[in-house]
C-alpha positions as protocol buffer text, in pm:
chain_id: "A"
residue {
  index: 1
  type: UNK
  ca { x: 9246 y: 9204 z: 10607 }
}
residue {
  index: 2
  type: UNK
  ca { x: 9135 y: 9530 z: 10734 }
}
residue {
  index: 3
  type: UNK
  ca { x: 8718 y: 9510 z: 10729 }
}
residue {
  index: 4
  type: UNK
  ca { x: 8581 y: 9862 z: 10801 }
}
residue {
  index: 5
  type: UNK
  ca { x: 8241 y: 10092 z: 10797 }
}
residue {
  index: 6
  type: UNK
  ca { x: 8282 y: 10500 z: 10732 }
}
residue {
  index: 7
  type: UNK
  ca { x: 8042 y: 10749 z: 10854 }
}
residue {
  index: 8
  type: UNK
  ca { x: 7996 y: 11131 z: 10836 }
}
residue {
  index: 9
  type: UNK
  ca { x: 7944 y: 11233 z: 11205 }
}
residue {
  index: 10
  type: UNK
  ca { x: 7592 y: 11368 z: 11251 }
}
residue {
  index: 11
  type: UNK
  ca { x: 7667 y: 11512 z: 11609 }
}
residue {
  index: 12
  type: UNK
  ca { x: 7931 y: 11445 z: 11886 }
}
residue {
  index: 13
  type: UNK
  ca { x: 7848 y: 11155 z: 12137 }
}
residue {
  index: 14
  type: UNK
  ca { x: 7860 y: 11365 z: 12428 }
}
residue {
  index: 15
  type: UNK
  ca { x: 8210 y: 11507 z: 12572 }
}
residue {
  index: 16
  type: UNK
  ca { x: 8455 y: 11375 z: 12420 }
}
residue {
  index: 17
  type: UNK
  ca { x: 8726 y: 11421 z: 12701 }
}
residue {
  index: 18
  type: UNK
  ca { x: 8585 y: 11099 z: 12876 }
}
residue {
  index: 19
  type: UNK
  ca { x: 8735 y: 10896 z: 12603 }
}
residue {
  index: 20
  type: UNK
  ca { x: 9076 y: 10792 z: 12502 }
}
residue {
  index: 21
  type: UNK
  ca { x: 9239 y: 11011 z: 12247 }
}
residue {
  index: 22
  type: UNK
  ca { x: 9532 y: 10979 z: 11960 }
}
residue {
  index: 23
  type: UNK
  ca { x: 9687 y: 11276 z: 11781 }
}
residue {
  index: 24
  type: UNK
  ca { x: 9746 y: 11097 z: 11399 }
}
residue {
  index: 25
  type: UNK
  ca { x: 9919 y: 11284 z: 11119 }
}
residue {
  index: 26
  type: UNK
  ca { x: 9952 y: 11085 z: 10822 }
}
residue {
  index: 27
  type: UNK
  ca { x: 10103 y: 11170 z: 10470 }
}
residue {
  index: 28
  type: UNK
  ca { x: 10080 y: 10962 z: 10131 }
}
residue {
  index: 29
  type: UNK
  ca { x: 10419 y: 10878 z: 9940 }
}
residue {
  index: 30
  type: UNK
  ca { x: 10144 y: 10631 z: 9678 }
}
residue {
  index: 31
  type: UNK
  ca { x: 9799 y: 10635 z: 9633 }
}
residue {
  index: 32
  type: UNK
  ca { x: 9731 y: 10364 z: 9412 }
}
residue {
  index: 33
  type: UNK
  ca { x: 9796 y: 10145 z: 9535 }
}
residue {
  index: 34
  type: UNK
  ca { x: 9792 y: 10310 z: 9932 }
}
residue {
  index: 35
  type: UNK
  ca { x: 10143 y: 10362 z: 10086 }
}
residue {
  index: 36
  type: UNK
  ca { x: 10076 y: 10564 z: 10407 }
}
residue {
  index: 37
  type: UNK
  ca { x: 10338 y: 10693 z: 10658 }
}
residue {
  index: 38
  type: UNK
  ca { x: 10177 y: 10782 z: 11012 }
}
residue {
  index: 39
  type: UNK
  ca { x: 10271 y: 10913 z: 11363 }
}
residue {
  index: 40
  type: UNK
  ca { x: 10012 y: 10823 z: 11613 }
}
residue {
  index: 41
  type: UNK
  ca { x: 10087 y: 10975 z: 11911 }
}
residue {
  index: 42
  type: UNK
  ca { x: 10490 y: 10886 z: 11974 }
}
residue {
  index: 43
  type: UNK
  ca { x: 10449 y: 10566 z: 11768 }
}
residue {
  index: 44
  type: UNK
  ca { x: 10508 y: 10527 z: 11410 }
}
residue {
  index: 45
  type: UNK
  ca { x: 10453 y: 10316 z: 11094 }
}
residue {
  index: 46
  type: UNK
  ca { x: 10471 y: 10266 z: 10713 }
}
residue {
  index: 47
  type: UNK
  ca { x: 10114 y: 10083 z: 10561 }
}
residue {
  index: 48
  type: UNK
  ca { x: 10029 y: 9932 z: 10237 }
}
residue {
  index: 49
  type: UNK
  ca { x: 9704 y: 9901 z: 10118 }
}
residue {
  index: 50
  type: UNK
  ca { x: 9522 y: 9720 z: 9877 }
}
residue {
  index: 51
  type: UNK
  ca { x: 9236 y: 9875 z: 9608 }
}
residue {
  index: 52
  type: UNK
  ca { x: 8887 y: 9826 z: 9797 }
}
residue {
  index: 53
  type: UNK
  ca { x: 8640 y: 10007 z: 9959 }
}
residue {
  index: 54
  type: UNK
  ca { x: 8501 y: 9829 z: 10260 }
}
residue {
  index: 55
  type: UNK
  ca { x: 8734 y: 9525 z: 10262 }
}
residue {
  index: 56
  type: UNK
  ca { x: 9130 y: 9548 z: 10148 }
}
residue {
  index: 57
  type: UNK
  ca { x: 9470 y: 9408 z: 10265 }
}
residue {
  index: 58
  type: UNK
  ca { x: 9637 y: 9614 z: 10512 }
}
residue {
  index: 59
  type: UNK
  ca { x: 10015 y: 9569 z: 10602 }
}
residue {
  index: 60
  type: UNK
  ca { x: 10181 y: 9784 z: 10867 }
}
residue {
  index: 61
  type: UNK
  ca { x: 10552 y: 9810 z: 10949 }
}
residue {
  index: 62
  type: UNK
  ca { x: 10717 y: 10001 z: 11220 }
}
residue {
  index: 63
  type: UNK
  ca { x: 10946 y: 10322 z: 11157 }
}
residue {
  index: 64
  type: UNK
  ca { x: 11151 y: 10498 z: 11420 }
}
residue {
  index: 65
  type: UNK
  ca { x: 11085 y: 10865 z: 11459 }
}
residue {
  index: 66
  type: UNK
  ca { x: 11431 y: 10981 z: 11226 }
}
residue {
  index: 67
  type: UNK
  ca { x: 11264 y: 10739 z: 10958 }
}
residue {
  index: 68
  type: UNK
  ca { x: 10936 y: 10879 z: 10963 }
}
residue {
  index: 69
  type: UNK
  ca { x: 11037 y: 11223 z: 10902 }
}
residue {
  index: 70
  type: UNK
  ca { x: 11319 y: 11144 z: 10615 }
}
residue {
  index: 71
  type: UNK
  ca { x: 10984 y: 11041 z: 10480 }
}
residue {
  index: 72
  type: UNK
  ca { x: 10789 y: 11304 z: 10564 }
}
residue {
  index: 73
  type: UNK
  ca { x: 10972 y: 11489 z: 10277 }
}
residue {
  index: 74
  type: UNK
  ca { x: 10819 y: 11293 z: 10024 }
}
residue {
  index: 75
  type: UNK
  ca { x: 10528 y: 11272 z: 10091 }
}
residue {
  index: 76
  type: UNK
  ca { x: 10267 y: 11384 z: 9772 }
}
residue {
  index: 77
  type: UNK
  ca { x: 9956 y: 11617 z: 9875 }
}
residue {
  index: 78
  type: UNK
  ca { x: 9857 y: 11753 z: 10203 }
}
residue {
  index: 79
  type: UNK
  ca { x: 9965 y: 11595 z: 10561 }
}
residue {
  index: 80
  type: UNK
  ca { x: 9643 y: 11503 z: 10755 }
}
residue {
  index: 81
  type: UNK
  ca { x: 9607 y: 11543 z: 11049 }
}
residue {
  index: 82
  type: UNK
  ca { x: 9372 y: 11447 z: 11304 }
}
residue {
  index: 83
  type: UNK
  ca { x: 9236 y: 11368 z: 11659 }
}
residue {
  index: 84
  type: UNK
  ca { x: 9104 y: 11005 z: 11708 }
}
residue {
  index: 85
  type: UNK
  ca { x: 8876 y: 10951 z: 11991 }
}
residue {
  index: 86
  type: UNK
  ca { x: 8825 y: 10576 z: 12032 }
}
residue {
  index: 87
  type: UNK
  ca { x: 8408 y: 10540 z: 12154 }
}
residue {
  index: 88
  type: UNK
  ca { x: 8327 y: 10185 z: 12273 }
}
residue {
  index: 89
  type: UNK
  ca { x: 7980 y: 10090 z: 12096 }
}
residue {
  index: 90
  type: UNK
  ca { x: 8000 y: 9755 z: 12242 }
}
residue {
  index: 91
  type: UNK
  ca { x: 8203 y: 9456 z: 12379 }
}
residue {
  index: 92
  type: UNK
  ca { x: 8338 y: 9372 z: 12077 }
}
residue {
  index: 93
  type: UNK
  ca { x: 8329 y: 9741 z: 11907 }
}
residue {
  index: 94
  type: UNK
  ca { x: 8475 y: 10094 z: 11885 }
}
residue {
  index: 95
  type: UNK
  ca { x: 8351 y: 10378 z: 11679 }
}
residue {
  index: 96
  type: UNK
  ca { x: 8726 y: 10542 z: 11620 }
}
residue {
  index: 97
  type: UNK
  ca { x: 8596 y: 10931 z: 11585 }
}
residue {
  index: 98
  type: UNK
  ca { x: 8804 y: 11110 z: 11391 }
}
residue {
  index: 99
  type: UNK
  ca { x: 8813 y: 11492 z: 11381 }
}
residue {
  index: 100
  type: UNK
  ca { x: 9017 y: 11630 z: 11096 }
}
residue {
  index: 101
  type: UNK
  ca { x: 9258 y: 11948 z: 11154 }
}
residue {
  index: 102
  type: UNK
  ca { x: 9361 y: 12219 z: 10964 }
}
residue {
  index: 103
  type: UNK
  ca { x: 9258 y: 12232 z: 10566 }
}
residue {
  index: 104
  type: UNK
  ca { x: 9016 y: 11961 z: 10669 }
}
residue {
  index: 105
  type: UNK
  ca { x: 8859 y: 12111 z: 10897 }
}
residue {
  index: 106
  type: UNK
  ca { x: 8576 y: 12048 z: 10981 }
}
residue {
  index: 107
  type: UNK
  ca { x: 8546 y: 11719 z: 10850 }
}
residue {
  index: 108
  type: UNK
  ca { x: 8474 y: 11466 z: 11102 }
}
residue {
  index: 109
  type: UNK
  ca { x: 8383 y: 11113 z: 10982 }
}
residue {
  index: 110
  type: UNK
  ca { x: 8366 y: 10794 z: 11249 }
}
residue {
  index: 111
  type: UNK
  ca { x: 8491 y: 10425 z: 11144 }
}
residue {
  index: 112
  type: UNK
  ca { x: 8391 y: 10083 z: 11269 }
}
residue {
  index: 113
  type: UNK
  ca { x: 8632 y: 9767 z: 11235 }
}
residue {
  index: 114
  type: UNK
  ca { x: 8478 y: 9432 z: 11189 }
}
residue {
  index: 115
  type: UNK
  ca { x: 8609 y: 9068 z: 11213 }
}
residue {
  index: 116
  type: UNK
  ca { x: 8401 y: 8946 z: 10910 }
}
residue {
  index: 117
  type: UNK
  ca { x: 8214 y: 9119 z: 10602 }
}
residue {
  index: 118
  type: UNK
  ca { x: 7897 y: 8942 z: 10757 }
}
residue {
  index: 119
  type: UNK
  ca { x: 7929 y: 9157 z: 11064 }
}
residue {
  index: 120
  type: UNK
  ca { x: 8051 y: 9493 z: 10852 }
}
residue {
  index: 121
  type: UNK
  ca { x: 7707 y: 9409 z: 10639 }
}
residue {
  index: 122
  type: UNK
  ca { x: 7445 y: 9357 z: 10941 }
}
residue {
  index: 123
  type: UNK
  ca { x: 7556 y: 9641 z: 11131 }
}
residue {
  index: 124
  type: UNK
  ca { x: 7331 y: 9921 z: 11240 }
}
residue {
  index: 125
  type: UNK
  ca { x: 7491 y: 10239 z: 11393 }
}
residue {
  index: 126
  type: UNK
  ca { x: 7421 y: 10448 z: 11655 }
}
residue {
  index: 127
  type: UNK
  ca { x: 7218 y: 10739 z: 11634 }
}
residue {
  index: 128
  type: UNK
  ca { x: 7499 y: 11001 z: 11629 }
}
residue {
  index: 129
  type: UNK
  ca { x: 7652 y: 10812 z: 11291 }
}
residue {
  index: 130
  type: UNK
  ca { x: 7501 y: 11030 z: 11001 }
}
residue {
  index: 131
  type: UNK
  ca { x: 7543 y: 10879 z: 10619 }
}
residue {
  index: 132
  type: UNK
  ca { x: 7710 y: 10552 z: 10516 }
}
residue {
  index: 133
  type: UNK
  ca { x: 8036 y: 10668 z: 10268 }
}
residue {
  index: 134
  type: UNK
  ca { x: 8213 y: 10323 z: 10291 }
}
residue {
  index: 135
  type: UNK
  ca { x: 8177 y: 10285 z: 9960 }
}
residue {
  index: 136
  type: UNK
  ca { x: 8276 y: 10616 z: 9859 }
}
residue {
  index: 137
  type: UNK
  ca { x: 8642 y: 10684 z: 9744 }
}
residue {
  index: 138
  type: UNK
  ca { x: 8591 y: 11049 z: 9836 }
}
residue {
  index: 139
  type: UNK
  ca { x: 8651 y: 10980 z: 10199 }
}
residue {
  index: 140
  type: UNK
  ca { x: 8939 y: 10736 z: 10196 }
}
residue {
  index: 141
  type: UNK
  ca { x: 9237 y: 10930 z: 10396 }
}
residue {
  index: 142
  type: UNK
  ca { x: 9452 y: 10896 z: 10082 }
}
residue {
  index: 143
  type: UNK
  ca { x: 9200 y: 11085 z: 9888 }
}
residue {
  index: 144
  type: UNK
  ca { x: 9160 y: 11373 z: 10130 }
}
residue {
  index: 145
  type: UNK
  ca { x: 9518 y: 11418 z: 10125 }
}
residue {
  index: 146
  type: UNK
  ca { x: 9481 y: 11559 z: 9715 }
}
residue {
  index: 147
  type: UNK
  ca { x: 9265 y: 11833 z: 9817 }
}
């Protein structure tokens, strides 16, 4: 179960070249329901995912690099891609800032995994967070890619 909070990115948290980055692209063979193919940095991976908006069932599955671009060509819609800075917020959190590329650009819109919907619901985000989309289709990844 993949739990997660969605934010527009008022500012930048400072430089972001103290933090640990990942170069994603991603492309969409499905959107409904959510087949995803990714590369994140030299690793990559085929994910399902359920209908929901703060809560849904995620499966990954590993590809090897030939696999992921045979299906790279079928992808529907536009290949995102992105820079993911990964922002501790806590012990137990990290604000995963992603900063869109290309068409996108210059979207940049911050996520927050949580172990429970209890945690997801009491959460209160730094001040660089600007307004709450989780539970707005228009910013789901799969979505961007129809634009």
């Amino acid at each position: 179960m993949e739990i997660e909070r969605k934010y527009l990115v008022l500012h930048l948290p400072g430089p972001l070249e103290s933090y640990p980055c990942r170069i994603l692209e991603q492309g969409y063979l499905n959107t409904s329901p959510v087949v995803r193919i990714r590369r994140d940095n030299d690793r990559y991976e085929l994910t399902y995912k359920s209908a929901g908006l703060m809560s849904r069932q995620e499966y990954n599955l590993p590809l090897d690099d030939k696999s992921y671009e045979h299906l790279l060509t079928k992808i529907d819609g536009h290949l995102i891609k992105k820079k993911r800075y990964m922002i501790p917020l806590s012990s137990a959190l990290t604000a995963e800032l992603d900063i869109f590329e290309g068409d996108l650009a210059p979207l940049m819109l911050v996520e927050v995994e949580f172990d429970t919907e209890d945690a997801a619901n009491s959460f209160s985000p730094p001040d660089w967070f600007g307004e709450d989309v989780t539970f707005s289709g228009k910013y789901h990844n799969s979505y961007l890619s129809t634009l």
